[in-house]
VONUTOR-728258 format. One record per residue: y, x, z of N, C-alpha, C, CB in turn; residue number from 1. Coordinates in steps of 0.05 Angstrom, whole numbers, plus 5000, padded with zeros to 4 digits. Glycine has a CB too. Layout:
# VONUTOR-728258
nnorth|neast|nup|canorth|caeast|caup|cnorth|ceast|cup|cbnorth|cbeast|cbup|pos
Y|X|Z|Y|X|Z|Y|X|Z|Y|X|Z|NUM $
...
# end
This chain:
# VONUTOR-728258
nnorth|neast|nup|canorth|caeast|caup|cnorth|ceast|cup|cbnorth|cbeast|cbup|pos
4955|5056|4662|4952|5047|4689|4930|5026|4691|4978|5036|4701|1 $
4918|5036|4709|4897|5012|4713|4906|4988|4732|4871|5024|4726|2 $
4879|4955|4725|4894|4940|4741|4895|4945|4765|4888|4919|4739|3 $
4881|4960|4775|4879|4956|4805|4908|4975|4818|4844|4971|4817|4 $
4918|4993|4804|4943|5010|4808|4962|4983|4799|4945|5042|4787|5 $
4974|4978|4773|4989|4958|4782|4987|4933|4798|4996|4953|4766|6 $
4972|4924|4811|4966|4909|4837|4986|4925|4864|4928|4911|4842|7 $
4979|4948|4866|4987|4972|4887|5014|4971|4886|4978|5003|4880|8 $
5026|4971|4862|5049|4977|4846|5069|4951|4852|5040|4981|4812|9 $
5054|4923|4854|5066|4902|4848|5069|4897|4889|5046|4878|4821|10 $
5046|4894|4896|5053|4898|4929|5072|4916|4942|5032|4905|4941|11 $
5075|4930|4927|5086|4957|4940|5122|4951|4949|5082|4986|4912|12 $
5120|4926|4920|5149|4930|4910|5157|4895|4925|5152|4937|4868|13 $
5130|4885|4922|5138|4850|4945|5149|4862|4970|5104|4825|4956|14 $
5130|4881|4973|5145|4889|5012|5161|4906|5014|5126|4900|5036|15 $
5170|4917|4999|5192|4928|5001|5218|4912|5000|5192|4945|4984|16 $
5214|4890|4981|5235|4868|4971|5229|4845|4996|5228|4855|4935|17 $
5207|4842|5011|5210|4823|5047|5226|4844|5054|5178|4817|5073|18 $
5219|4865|5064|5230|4885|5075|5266|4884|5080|5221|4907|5058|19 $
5271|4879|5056|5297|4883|5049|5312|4861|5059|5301|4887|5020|20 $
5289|4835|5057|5294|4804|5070|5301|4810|5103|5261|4781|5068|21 $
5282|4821|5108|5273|4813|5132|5260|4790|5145|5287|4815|5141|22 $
5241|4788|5136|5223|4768|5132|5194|4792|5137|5228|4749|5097|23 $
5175|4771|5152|5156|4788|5172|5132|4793|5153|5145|4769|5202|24 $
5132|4772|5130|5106|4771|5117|5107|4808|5101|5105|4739|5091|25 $
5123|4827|5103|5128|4844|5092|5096|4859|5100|5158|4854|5100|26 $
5098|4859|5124|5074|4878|5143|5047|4877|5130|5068|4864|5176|27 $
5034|4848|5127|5010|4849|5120|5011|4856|5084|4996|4819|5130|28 $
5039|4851|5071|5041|4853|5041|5040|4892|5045|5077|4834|5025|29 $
5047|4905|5060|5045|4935|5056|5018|4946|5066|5069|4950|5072|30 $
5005|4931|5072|4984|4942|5092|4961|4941|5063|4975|4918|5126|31 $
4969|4912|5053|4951|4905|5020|4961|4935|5012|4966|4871|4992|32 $
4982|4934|5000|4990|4964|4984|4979|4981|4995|5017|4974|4982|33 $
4981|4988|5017|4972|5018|5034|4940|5018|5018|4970|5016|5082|34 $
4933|5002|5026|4895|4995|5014|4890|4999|4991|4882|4965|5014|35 $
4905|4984|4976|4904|4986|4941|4908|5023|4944|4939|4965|4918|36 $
4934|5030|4950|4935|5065|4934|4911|5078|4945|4967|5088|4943|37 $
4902|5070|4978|4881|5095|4984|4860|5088|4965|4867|5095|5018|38 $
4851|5057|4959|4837|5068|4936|4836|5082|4907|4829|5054|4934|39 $
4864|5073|4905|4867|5090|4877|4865|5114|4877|4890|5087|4864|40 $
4878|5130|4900|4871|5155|4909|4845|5166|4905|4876|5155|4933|41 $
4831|5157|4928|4805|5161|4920|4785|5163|4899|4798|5151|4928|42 $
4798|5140|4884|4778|5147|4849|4791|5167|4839|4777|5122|4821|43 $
4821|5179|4846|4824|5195|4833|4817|5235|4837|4847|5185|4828|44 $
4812|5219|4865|4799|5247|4877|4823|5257|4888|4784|5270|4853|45 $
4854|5246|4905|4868|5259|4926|4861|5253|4951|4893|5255|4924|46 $
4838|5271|4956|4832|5259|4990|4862|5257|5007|4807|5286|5011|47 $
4882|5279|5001|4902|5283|5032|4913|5255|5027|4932|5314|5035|48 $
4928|5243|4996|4939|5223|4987|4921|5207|5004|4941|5220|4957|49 $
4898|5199|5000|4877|5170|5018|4885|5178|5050|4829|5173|5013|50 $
4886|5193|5056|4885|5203|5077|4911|5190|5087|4881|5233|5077|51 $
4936|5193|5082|4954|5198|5083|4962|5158|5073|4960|5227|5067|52 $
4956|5148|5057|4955|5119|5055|4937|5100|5083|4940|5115|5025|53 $
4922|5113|5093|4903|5109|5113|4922|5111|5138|4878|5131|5112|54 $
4935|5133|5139|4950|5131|5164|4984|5104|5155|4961|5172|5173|55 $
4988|5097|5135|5009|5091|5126|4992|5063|5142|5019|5098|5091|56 $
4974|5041|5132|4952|5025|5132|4950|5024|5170|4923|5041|5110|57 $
4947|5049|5188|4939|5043|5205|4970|5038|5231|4916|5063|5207|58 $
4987|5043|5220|5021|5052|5228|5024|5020|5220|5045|5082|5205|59 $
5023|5011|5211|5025|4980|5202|5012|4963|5216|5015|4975|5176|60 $
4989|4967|5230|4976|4950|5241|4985|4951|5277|4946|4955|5233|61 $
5002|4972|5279|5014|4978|5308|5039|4964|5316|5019|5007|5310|62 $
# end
């Protein structure tokens, strides 16, 4: 795994664990994750995956 995937990996799992709080800082901590995987996506060449993190990223900001 690269660092930039466990970064993705480690946000993924802070906002899920606010989440669980309920505590607000969860939103901008998933929106980081959403960002981290579309890029990982992308280097790895799953456009629908980026695609699909992109809408995850833009559902978050609503």
């Amino acid at each position: 795994m690269s660092p930039l995937e466990i970064a993705a990996v480690v946000a993924s799992a802070l906002g899920v664990w606010l989440t669980g709080r309920r505590i607000m800082l969860c939103w901008p901590i998933m929106l980081i994750a959403s960002v981290l995987y579309g890029v990982v996506f992308w280097q790895a060449r799953l456009y629908a995956d980026t695609a699909l993190q992109a809408v995850f990223a833009t559902l978050s900001l609503l």
